[in-house]
Biopython code that builds the backbone (N, CA, C, O; Angstrom):
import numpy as np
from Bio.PDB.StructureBuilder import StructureBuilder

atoms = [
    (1, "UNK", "N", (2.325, 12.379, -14.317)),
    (1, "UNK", "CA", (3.151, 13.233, -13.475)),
    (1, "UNK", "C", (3.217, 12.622, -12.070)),
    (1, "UNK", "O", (2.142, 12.228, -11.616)),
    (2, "UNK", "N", (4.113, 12.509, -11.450)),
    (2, "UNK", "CA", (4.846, 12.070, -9.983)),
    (2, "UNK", "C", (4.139, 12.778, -9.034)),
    (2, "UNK", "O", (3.789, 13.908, -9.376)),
    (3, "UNK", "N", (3.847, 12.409, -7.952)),
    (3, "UNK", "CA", (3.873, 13.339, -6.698)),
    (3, "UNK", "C", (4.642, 13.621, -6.179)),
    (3, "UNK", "O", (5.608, 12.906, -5.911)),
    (4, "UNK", "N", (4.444, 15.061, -5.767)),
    (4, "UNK", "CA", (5.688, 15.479, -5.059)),
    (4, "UNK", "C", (5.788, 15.332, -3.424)),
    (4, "UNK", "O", (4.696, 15.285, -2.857)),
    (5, "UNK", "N", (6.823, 15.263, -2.690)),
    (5, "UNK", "CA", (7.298, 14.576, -1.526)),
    (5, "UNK", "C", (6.079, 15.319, -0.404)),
    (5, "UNK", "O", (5.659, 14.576, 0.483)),
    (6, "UNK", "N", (5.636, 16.502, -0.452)),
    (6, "UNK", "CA", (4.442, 16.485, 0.260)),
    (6, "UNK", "C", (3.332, 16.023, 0.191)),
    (6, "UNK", "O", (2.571, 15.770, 1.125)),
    (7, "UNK", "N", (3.086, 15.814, -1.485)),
    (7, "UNK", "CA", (1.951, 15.307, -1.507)),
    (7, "UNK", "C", (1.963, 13.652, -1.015)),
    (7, "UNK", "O", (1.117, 13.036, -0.366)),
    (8, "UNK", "N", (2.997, 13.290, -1.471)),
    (8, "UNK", "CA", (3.166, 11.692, -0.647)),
    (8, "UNK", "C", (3.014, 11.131, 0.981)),
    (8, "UNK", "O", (2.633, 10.099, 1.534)),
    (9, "UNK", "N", (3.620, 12.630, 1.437)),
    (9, "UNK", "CA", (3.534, 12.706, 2.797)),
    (9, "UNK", "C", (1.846, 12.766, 3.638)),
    (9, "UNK", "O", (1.270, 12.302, 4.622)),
    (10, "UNK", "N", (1.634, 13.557, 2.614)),
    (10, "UNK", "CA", (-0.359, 14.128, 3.167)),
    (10, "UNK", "C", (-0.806, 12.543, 2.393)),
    (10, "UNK", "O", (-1.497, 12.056, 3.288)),
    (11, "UNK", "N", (-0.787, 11.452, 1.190)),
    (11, "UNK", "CA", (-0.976, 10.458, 1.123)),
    (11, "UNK", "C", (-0.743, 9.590, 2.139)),
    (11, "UNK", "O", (-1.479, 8.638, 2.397)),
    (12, "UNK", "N", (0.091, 9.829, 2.634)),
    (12, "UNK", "CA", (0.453, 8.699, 4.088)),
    (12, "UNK", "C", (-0.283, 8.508, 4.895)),
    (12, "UNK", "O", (-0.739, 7.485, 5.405)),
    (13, "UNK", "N", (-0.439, 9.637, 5.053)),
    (13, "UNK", "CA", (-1.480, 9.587, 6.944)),
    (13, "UNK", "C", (-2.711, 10.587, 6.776)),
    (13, "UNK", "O", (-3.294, 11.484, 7.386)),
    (14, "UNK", "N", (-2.752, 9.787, 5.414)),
    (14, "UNK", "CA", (-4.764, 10.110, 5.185)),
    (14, "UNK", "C", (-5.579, 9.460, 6.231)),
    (14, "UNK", "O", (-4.784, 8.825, 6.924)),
    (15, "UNK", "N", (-6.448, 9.352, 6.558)),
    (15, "UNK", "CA", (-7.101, 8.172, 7.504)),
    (15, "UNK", "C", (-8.092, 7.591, 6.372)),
    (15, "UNK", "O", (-8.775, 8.132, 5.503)),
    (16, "UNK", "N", (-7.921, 6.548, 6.674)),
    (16, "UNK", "CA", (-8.503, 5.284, 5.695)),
    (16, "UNK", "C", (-9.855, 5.685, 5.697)),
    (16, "UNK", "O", (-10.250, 5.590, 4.535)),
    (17, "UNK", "N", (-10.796, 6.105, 6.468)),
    (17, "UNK", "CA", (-12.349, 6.344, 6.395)),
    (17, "UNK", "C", (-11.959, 7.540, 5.346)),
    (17, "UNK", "O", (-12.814, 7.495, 4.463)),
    (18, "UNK", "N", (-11.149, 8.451, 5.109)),
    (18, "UNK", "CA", (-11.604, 9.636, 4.706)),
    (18, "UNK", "C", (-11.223, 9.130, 3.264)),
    (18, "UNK", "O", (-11.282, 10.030, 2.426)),
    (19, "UNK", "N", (-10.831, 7.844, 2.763)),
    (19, "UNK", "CA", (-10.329, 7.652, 1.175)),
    (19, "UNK", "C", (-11.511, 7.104, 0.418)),
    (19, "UNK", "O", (-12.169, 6.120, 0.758)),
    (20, "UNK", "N", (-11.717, 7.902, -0.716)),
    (20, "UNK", "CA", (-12.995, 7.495, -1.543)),
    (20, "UNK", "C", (-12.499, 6.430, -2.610)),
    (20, "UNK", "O", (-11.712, 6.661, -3.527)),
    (21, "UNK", "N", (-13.073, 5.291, -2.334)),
    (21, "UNK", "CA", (-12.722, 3.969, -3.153)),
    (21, "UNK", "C", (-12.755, 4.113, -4.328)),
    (21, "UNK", "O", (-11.719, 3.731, -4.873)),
    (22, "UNK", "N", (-13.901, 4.713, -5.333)),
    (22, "UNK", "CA", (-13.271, 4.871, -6.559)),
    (22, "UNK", "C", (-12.490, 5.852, -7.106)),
    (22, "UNK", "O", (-12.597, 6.178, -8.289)),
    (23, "UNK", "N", (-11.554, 6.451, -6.190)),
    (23, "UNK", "CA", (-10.254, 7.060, -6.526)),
    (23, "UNK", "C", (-8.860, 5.898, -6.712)),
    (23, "UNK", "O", (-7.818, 5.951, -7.365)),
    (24, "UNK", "N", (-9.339, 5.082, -5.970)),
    (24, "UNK", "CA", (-8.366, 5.008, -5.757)),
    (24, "UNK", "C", (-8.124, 3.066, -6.635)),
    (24, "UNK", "O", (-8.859, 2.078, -6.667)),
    (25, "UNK", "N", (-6.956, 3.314, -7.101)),
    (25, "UNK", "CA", (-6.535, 1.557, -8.097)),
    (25, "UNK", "C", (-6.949, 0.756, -7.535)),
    (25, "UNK", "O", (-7.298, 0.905, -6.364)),
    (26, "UNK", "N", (-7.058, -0.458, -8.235)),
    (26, "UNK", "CA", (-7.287, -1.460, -7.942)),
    (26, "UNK", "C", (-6.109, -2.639, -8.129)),
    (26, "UNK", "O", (-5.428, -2.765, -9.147)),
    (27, "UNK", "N", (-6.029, -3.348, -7.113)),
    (27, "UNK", "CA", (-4.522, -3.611, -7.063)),
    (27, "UNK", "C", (-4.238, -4.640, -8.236)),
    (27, "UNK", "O", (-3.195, -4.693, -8.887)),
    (28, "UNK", "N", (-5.270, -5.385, -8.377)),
    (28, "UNK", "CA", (-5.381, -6.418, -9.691)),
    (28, "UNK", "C", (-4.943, -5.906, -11.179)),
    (28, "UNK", "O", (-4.584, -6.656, -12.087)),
    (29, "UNK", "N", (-5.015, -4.871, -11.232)),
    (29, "UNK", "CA", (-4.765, -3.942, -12.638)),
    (29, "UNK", "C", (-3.669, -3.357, -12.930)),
    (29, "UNK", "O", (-3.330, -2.869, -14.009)),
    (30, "UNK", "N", (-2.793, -3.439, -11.390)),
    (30, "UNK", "CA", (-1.440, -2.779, -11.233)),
    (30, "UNK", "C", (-0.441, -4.016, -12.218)),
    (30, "UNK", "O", (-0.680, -5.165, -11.846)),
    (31, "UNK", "N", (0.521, -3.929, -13.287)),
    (31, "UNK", "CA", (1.373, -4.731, -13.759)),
    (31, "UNK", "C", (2.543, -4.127, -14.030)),
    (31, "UNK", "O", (2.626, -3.530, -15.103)),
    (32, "UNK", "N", (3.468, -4.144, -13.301)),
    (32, "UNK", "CA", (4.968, -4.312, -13.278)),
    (32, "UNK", "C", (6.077, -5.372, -14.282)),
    (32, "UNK", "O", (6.196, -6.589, -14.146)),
    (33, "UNK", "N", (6.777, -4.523, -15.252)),
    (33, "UNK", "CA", (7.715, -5.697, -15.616)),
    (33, "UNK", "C", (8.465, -5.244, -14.805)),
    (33, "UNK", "O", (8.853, -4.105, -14.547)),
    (34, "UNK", "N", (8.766, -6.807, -14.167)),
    (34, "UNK", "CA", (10.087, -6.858, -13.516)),
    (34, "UNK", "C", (11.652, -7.340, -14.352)),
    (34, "UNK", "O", (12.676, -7.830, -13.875)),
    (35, "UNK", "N", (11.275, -6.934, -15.866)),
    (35, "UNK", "CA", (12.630, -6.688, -16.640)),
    (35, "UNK", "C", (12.936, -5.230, -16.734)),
    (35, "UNK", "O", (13.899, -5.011, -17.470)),
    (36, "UNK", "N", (12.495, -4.371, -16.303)),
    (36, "UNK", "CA", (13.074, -2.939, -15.660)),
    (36, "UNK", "C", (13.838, -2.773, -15.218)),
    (36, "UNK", "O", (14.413, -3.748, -14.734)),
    (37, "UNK", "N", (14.271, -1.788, -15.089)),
    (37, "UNK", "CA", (15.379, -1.223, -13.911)),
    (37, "UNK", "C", (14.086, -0.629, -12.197)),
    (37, "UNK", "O", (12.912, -0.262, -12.152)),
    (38, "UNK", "N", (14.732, -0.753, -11.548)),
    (38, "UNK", "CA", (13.969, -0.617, -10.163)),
    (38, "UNK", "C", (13.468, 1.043, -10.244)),
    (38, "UNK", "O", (12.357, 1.211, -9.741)),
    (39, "UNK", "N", (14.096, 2.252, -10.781)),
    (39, "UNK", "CA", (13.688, 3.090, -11.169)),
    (39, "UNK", "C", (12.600, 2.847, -11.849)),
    (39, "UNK", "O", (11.596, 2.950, -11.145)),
    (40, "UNK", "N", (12.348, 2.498, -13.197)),
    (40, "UNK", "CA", (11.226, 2.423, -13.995)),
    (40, "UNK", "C", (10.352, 1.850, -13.531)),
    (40, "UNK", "O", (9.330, 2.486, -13.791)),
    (41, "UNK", "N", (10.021, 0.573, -12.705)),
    (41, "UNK", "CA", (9.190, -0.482, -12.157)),
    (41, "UNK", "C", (8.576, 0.986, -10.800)),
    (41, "UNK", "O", (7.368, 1.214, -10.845)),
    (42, "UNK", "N", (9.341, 1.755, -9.839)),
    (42, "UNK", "CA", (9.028, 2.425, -9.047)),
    (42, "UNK", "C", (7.443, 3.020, -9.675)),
    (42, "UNK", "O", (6.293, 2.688, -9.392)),
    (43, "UNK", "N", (8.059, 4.153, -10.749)),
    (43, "UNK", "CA", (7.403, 5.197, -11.605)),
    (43, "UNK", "C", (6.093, 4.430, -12.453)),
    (43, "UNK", "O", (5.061, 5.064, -12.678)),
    (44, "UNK", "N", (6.270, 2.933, -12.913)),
    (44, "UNK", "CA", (5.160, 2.487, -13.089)),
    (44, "UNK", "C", (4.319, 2.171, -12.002)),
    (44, "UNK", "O", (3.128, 2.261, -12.300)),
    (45, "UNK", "N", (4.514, 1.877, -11.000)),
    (45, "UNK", "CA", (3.428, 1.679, -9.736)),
    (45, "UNK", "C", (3.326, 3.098, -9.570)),
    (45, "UNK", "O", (2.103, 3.233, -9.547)),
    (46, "UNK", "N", (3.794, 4.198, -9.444)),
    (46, "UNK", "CA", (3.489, 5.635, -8.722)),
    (46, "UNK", "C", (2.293, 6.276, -9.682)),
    (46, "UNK", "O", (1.336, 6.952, -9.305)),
    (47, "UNK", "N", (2.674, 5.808, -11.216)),
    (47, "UNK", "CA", (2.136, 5.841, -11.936)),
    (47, "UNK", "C", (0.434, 5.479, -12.336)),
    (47, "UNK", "O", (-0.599, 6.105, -12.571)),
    (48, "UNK", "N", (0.871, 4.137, -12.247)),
    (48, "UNK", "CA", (-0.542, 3.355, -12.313)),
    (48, "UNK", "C", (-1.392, 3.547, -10.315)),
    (48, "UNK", "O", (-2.618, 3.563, -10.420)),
    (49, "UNK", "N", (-1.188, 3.599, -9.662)),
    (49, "UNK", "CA", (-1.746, 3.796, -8.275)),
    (49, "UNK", "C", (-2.072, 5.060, -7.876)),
    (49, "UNK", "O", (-2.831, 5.233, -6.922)),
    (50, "UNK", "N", (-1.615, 5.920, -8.460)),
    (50, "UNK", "CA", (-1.794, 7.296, -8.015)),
    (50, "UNK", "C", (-1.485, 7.675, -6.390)),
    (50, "UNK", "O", (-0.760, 8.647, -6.179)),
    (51, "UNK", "N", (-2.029, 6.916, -5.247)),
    (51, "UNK", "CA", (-1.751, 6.567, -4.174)),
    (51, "UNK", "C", (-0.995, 5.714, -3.750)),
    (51, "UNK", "O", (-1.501, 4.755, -3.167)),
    (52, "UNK", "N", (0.533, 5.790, -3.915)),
    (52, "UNK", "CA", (0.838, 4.153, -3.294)),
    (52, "UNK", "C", (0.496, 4.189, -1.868)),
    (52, "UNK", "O", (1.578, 3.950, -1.331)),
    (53, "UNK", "N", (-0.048, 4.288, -1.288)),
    (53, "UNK", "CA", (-0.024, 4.010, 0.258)),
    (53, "UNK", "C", (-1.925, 3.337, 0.383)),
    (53, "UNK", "O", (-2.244, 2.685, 1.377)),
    (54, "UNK", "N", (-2.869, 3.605, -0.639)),
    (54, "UNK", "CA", (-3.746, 2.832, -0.711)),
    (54, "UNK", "C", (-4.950, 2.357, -1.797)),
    (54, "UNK", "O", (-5.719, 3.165, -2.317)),
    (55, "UNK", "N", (-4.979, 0.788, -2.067)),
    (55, "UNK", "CA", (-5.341, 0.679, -3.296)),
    (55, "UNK", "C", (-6.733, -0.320, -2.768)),
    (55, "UNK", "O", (-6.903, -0.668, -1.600)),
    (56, "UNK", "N", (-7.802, -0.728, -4.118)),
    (56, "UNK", "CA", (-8.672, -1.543, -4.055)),
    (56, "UNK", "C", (-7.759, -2.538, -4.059)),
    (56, "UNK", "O", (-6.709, -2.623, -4.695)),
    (57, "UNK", "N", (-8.590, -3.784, -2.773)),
    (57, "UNK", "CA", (-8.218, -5.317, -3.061)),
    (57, "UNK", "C", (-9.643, -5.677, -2.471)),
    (57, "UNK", "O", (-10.210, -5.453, -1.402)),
    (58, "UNK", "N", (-9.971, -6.339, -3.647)),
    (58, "UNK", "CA", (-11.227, -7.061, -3.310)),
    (58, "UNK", "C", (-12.210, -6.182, -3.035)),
    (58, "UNK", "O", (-12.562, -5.358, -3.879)),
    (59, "UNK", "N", (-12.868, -6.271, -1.600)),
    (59, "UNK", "CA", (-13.866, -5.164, -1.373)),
    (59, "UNK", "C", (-13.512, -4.640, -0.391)),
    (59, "UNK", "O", (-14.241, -3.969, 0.340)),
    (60, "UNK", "N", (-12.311, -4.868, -0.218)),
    (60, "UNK", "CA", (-11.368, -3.952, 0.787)),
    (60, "UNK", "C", (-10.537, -2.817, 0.626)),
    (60, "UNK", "O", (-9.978, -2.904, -0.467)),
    (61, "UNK", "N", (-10.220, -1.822, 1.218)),
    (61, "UNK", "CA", (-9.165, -0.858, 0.678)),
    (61, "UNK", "C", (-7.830, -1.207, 1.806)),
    (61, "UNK", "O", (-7.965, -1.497, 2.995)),
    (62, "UNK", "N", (-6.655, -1.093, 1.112)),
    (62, "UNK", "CA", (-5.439, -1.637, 2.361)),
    (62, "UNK", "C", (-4.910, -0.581, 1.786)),
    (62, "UNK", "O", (-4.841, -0.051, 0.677)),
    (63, "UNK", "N", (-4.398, -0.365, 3.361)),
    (63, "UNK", "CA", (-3.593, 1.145, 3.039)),
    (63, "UNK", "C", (-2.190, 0.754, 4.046)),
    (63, "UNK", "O", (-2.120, 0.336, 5.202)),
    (64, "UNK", "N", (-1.331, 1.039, 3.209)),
    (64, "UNK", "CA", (0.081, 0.906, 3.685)),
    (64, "UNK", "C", (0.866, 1.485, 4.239)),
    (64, "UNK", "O", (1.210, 2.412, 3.505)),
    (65, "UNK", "N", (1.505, 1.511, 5.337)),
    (65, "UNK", "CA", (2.106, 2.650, 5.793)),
    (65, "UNK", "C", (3.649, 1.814, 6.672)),
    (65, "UNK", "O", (3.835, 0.603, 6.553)),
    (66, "UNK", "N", (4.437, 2.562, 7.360)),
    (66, "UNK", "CA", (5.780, 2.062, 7.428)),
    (66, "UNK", "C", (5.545, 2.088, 9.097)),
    (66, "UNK", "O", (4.647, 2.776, 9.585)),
    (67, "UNK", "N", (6.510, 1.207, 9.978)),
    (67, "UNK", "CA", (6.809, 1.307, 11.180)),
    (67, "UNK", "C", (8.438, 1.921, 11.205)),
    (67, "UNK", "O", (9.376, 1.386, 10.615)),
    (68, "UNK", "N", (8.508, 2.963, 11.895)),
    (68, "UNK", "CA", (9.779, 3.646, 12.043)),
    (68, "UNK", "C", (10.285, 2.777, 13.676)),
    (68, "UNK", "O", (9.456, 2.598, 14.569)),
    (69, "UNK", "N", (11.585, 2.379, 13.786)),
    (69, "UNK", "CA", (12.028, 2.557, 14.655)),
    (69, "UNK", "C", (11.914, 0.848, 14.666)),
    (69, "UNK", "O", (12.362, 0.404, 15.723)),
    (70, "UNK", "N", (11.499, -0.041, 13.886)),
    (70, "UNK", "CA", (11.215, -1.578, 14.274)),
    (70, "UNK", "C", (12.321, -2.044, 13.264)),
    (70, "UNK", "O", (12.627, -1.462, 12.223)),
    (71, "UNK", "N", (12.814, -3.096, 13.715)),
    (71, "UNK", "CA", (13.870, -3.895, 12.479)),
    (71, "UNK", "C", (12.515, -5.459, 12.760)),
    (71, "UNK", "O", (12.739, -6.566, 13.250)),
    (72, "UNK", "N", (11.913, -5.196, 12.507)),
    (72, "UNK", "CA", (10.598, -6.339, 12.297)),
    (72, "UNK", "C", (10.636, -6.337, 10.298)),
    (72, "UNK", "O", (10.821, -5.378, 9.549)),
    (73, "UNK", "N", (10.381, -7.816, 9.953)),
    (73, "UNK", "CA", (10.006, -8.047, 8.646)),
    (73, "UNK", "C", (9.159, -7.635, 8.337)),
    (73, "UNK", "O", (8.651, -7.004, 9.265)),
    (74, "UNK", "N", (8.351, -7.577, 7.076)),
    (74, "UNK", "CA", (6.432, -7.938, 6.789)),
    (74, "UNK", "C", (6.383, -9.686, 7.034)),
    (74, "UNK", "O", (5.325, -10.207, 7.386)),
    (75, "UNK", "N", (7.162, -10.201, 6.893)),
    (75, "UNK", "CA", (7.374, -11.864, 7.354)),
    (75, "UNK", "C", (6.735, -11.754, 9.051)),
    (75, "UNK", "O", (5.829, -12.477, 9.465)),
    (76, "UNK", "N", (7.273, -10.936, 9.682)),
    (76, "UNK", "CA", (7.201, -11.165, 11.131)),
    (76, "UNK", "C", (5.682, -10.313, 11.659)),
    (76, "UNK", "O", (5.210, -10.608, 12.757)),
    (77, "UNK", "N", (5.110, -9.432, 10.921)),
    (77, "UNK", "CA", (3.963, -8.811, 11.222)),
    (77, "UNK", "C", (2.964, -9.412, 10.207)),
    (77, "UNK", "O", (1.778, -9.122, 10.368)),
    (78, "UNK", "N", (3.191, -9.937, 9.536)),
    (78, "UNK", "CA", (1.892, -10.990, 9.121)),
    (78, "UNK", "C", (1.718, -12.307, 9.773)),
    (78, "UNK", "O", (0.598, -12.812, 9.848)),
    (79, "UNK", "N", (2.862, -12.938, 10.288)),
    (79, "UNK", "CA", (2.541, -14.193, 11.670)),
    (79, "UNK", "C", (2.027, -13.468, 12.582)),
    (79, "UNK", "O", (1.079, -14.017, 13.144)),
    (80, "UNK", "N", (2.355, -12.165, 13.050)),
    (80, "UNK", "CA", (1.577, -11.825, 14.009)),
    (80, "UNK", "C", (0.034, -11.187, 13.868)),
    (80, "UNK", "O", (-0.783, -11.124, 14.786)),
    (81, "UNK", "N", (-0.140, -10.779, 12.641)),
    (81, "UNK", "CA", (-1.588, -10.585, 12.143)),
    (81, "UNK", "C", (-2.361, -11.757, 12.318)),
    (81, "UNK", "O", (-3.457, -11.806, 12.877)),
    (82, "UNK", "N", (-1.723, -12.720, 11.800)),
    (82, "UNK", "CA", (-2.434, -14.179, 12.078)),
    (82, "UNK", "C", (-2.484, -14.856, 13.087)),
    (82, "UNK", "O", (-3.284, -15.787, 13.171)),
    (83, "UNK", "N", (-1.517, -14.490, 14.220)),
    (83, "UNK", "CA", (-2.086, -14.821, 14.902)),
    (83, "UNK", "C", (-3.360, -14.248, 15.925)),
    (83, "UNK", "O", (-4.108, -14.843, 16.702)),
    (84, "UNK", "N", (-3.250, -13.013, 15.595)),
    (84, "UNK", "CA", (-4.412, -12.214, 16.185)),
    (84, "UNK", "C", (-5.567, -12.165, 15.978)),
    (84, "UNK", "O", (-6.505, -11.839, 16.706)),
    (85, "UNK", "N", (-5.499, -12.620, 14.573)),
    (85, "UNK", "CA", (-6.944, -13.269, 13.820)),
    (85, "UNK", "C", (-7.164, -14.412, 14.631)),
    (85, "UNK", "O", (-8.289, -14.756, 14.993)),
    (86, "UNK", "N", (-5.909, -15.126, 14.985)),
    (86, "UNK", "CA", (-6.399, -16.940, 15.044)),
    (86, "UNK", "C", (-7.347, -16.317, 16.524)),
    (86, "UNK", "O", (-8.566, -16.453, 16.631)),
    (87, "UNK", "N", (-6.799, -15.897, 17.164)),
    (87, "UNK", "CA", (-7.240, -15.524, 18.644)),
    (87, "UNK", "C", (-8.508, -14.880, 18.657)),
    (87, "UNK", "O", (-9.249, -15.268, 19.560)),
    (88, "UNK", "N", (-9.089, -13.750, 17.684)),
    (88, "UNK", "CA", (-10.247, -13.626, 17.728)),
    (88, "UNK", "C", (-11.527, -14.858, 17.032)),
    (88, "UNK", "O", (-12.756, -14.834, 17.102)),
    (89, "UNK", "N", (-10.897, -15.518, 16.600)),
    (89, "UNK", "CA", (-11.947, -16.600, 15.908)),
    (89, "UNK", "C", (-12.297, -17.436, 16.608)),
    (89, "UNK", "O", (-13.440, -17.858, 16.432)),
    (90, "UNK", "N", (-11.358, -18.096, 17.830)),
    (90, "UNK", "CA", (-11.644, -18.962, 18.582)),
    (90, "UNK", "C", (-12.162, -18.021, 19.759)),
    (90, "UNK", "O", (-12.582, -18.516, 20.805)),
]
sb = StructureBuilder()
sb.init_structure("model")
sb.init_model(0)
sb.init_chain("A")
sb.init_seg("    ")
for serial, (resi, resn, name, xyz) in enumerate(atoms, 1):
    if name == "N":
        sb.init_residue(resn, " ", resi, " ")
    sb.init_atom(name, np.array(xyz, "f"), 0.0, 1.0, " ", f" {name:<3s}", serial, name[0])
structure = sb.get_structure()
């Protein structure tokens, strides 16, 4: 069964300390055919994740969420992740 648009909403802006890791997928286990229609491929990730907004990777939990109001890529905020990393390392 789907979540419904509130419950997606209260998924959003959970705060990451308050998400208990073994609730939540593991992103390695998630498999998508991408011979679907974009409907069906949706409902299998909503499906298999229970949370799309945050899953196991590694021994990390990444939790996803949207910037309103930016015409920025994920291309353009992962050069800038990296570079913020590069800057704390040195």
């Amino acid at each position: 069964m789907l979540p419904t648009i509130e419950q997606l909403q209260q998924m959003q802006t959970m705060n990451i300390m308050e998400l208990e890791r073994d609730k939540l997928a593991n992103a390695e286990d998630i498999v998508i055919d991408t011979g679907k229609s974009m409907e069906s491929r949706v409902r299998s990730f909503m499906e298999q994740t229970g949370n799309p907004f945050a899953l196991n990777v590694g021994e990390y939990i990444l939790q996803v969420g949207f910037a309103e109001g930016t015409e920025d890529l994920i291309d353009d905020r992962m050069i800038l992740l990296a570079r913020r990393r590069a800057q704390i390392l040195v």
